[in-house]
C-alpha positions in Angstrom: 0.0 18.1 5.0 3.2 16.6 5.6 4.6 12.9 6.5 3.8 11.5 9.7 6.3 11.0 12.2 6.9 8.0 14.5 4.1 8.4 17.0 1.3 9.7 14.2 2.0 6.4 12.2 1.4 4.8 15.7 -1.7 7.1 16.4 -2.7 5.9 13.1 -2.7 2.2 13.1 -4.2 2.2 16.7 -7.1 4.6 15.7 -8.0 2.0 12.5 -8.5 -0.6 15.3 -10.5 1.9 17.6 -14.0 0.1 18.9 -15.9 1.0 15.8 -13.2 -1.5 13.4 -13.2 -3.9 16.7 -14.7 -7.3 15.2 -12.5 -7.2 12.2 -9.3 -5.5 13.2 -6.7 -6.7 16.3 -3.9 -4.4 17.2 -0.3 -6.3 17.9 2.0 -4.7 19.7 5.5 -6.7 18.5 7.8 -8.4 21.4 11.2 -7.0 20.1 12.0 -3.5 20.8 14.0 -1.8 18.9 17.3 -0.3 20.1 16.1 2.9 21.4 13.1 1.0 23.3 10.3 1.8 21.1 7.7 -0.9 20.3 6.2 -1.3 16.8 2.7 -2.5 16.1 1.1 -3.9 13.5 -2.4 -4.7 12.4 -4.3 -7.6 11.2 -7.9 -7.4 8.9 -9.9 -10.1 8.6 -13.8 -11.0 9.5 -15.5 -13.8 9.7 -14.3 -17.6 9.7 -10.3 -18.7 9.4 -8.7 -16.9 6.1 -8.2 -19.8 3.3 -5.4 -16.8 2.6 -3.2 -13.9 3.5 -1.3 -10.7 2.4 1.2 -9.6 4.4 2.2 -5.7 3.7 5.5 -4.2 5.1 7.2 -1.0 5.1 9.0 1.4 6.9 11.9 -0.8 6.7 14.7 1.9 5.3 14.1 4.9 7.3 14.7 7.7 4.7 12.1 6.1 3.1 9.0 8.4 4.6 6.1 7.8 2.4 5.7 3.9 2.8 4.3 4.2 6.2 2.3 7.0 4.8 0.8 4.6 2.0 0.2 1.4 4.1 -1.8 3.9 7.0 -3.5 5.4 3.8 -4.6 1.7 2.5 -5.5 0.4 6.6 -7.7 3.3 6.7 -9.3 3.0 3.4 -9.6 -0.8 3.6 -11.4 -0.6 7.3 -13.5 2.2 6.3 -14.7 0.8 3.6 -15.5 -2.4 5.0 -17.5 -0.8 8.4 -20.0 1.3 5.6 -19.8 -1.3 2.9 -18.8 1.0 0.5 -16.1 0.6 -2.4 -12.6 2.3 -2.8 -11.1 5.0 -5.3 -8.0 6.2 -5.8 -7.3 8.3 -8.7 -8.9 6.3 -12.0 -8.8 3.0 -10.0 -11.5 1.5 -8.2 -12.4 -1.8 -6.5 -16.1 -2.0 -5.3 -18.2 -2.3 -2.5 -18.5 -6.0 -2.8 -14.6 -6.5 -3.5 -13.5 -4.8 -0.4 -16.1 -7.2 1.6 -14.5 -10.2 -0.2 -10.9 -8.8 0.9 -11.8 -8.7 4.4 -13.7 -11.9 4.9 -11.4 -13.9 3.0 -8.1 -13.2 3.6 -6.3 -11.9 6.6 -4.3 -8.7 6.1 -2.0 -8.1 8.1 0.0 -4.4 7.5 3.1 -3.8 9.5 3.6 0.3 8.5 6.6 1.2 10.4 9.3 -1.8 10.8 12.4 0.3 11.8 10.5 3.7 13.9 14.5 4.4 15.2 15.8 5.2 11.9 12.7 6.9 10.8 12.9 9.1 13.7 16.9 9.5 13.5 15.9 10.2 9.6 13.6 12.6 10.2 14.6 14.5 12.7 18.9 14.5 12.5 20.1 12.7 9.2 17.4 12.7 6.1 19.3 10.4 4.3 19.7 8.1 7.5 19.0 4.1 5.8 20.0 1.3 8.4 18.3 0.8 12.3 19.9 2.5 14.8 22.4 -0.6 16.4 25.1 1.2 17.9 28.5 0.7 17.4 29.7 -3.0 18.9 32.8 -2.5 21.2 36.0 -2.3 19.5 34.1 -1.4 16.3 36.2 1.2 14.2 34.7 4.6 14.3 32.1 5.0 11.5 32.1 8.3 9.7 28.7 10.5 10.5 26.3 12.6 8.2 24.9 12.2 4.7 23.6 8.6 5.9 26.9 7.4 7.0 27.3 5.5 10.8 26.7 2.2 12.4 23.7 0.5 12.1 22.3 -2.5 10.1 20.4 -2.8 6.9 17.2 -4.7 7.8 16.9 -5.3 4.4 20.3 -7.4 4.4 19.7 -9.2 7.3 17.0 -11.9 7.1 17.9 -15.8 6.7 18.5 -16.2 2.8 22.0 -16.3 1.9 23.1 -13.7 4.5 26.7 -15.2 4.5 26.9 -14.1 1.1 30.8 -14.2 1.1 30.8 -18.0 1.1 27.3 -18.6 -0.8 27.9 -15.6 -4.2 30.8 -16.0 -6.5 33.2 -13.8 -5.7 32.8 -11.9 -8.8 29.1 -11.8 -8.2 28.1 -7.5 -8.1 25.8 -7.9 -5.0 24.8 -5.5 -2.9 25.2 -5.8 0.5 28.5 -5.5 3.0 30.1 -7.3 5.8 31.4 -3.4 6.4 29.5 -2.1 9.1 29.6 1.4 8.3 28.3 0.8 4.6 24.9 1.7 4.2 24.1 -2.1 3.1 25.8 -3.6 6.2 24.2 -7.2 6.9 25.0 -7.5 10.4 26.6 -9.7 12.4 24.1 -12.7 12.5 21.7 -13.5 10.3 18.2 -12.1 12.1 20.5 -10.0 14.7 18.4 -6.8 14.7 14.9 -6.6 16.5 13.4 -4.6 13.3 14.0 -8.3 12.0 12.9 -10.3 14.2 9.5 -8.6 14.6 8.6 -9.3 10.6 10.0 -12.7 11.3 7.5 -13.5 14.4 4.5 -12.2 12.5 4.9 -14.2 9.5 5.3 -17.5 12.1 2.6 -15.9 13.9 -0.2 -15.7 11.2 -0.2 -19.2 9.5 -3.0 -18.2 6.8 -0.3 -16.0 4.8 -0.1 -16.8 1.9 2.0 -13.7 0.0 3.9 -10.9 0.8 4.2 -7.0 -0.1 7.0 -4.9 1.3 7.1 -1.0 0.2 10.4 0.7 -0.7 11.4 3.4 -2.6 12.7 4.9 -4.8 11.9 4.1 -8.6 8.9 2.5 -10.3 9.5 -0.9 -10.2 7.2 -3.9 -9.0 9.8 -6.7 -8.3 9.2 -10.5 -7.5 11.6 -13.6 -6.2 14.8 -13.8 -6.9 16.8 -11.5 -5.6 20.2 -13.8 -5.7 20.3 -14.9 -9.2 18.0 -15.0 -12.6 15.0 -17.2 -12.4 14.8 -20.5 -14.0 12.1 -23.3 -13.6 13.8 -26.6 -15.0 16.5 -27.8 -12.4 15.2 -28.1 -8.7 18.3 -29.2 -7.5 20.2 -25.8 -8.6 18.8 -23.7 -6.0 20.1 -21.5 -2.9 20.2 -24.4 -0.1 22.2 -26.6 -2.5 26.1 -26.3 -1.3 27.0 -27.4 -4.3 26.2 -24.2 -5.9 28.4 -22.0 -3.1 30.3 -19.7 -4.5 28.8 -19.6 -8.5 25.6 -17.6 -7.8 25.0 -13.7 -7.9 25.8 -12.7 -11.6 22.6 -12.3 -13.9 23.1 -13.2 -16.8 23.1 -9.4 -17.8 26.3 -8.7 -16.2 29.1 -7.3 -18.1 30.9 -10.6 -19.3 28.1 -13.1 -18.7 27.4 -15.7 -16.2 30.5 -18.4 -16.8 28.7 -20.7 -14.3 25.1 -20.4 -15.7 23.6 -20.4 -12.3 20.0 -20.3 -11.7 17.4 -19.7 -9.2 15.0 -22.4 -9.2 11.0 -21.6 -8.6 8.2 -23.8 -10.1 6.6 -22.3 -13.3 3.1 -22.2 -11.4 4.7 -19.9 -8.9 6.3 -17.4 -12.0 3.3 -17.2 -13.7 1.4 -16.7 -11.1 4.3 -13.8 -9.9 3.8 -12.3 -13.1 0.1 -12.4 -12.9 -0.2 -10.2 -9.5 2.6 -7.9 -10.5 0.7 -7.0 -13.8 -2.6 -6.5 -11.7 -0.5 -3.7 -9.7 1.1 -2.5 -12.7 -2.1 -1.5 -14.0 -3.7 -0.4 -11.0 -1.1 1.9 -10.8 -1.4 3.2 -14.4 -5.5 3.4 -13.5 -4.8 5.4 -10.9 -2.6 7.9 -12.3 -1.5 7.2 -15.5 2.1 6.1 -14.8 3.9 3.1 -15.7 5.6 0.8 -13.5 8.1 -2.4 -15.1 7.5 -5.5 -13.5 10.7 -7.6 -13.2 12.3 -10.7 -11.3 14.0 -8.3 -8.4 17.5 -9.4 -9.6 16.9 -7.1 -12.6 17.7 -3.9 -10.0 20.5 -5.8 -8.7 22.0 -9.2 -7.1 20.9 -9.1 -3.0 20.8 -11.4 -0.3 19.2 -11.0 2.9 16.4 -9.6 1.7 12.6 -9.8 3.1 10.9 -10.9 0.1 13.6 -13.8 -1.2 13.4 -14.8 3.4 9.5 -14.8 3.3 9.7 -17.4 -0.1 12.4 -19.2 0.1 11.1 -20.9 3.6 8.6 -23.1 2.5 11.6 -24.6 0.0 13.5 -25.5 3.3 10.3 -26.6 5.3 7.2 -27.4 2.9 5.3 -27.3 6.1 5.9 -23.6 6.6 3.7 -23.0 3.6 4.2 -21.2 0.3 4.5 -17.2 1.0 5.2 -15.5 -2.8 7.6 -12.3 -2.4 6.9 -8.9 -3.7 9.0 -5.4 -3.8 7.3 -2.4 -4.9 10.0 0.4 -5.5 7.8 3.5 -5.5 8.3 6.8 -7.5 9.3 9.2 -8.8 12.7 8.1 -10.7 13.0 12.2 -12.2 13.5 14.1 -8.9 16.8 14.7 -7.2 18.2 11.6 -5.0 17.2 13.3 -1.8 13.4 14.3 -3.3 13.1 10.8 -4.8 13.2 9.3 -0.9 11.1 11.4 0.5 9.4 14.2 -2.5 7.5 17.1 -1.0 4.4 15.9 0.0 2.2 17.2 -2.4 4.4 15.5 -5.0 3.9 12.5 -2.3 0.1 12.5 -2.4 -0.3 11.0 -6.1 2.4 8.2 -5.1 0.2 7.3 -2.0 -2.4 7.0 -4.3 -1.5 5.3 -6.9 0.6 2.6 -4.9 -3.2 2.1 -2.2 -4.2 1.4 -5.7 -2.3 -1.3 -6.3 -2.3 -2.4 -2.9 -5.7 -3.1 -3.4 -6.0 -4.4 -6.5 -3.9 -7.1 -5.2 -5.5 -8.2 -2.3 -8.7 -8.2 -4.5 -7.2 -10.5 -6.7 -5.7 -12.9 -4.2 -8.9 -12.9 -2.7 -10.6 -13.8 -5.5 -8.0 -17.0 -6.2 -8.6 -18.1 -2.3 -11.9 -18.3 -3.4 -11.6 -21.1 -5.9 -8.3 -21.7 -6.1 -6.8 -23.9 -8.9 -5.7 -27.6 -8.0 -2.3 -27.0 -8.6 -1.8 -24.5 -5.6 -3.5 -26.6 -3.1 0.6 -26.2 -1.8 -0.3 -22.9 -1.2 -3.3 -23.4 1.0 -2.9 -21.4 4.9 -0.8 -23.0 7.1 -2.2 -24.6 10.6 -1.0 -23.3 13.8 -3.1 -23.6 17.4 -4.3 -20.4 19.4 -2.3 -22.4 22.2 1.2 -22.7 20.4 1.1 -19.0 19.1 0.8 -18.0 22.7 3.6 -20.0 23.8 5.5 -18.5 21.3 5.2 -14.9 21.8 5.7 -15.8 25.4 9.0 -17.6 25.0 10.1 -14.5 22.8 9.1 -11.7 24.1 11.8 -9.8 25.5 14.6 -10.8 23.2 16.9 -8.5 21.8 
């Protein structure tokens, strides 16, 4: 066995929405194609009457990153499988049942996009294994960017969504974040916020499916299951000190663990009921994980890797804060593993190494879901906030056709 490549993880997603999977599956193909004209598609799960919920699960989004599109094809297949012979799930020591996995797919829509950035995957792959960023070319007058060992143009999908891209004016300057207005770094941003098509795809599927209600997206390497914020450390007293307050430009971006301390004591507000619940789900794939093969992931605020902005999972939470009628969407990072293996085997380990990872990170995966399903089921009366948004057949048609197209 080995990874799949571009058109496999394609192959893939298609064949878990093949006739048989037909009344619970629809195949998207996304409007934005990428820079070397390749669509992406993605897949949504769900049967029976609207989703009072929804995961959304992302990978693929740093190309020397093979095995997250390997995991999230391993999870569609198992979850749709599973659901057509109403049978349960096992991977490794850990297990959700029969009954679970029905729950799952008649309660909550899940939506997988596997492969987010196919370009540098296949550039990756088949040219440069340690290949990050999309593959934007160089703009016009752009100085000549150094090649090999990862190094060229392109952008950092992961450093260019809407949260605090213009970092330069929003961080202190001291602040040790990681991401570059340099656009042969490795962490370029781009030039606009939501420039890149890889992008803009997550971005229309999160408009496009109102029910979603959190969000998963799958990196490498290390074992680390991180949740919001990325910017700064988390606090939950002060809802005025928070990311879209000017007033804090230029004081945010150094934990408080950073040589020297935070002199300006900035904080990223989040409400308690969003922490706690946070820490909840991240413990549930934490011990999925050590169910399934015995190995122990930290679960952290995803500042404690480092200060970022741009990133998916701070975009996808922070834009209910700006427009409450966008609806609450908590943010996840899972950095998978293994942490002991040279850099370039940590990205993408031999396979068989890979195999146990797929495993144990499905695992989680589906622990997850299980247990969002289960709080969509009778959720508390505090997180009636976090109840599906409401969007018409009719307006999501208009917008795919008003975007389509768009580079």
């Amino acid at each position: 066995m080995t990874y799949l490549n571009v058109a496999e993880v394609e192959t893939a997603l298609a064949l878990a929405a093949r006739p048989a999977n037909a009344g619970f599956t629809e195949l998207l193909a996304l409007p934005h194609r990428t820079w070397e004209g390749r669509t992406c598609s993605a897949l949504r799960v769900h049967a029976g009457p609207t989703a009072r919920a929804g995961v959304y699960l992302l990978g693929g989004v740093h190309a020397r990153e093979w095995g997250s599109p390997d995991i999230l094809i391993n999870f569609v297949r198992l979850l749709t499988d599973a659901f057509r012979t109403h049978t349960g799930i096992t991977q490794g020591g850990a297990s959700i049942s029969a009954a679970e996995v029905q729950n799952v797919v008649t309660s909550l829509d899940v939506v997988v996009l596997p492969q987010a950035n196919p370009d540098g995957r296949h550039h990756s792959m088949t040219v440069d294994p340690m290949w990050r960023k999309n593959r934007r070319p160089a703009d016009p007058g752009q100085a000549r960017c150094p090649s090999g060992g990862g190094k060229g143009p392109g952008v950092d999908v992961n450093r260019n969504y809407d949260f605090l891209w213009d970092y330069p004016t929003t961080f202190s300057p001291r602040a040790p974040v990681m991401t570059s207005t340099d656009p042969c770094e490795e962490i370029y941003r781009g030039p606009s916020a939501t420039s890149e098509p890889e992008t803009a795809n997550v971005t229309w599927l999160l408009d496009r499916y109102r029910s979603l209600t959190h969000f998963i997206d799958v990196h490498s390497f290390g074992e680390d299951i991180l949740y919001n914020w990325g910017d700064d450390d988390d606090q939950t007293t002060d809802p005025s000190m928070n990311f879209h307050n000017p007033a804090y430009d230029g004081a945010r971006g150094i934990p408080d663990s950073t040589p020297g301390g935070d002199p300006a004591k900035y904080r990223e507000f989040l409400p308690a009921a969003d922490l706690n619940e946070a820490k909840t789900l991240g413990t549930t794939m934490r011990d999925a994980i050590q169910a399934a093969r015995g190995r122990q992931y930290s679960v952290k605020s995803a500042v404690g890797l480092y200060p970022t902005s741009g990133t998916s999972d701070d975009w996808a939470y922070s834009r209910s804060f700006l427009d409450p009628a966008q609806g609450k969407v908590l943010g996840f990072t899972i950095e998978w593993g293994p942490q002991r293996a040279s850099i370039s085997k940590s990205f993408h380990p031999n396979y068989p190494d890979m195999v146990p990872i797929i495993e144990e990170i499905t695992a989680a995966l589906l622990a997850f879901c299980s247990s969002v399903a289960t709080r969509a089921a009778s959720p508390p009366a505090d997180q009636t906030a976090a109840m599906p948004r409401q969007e018409s057949p009719a307006s999501a048609a208009a917008d795919v056709s008003g975007r389509r197209g768009q580079p």
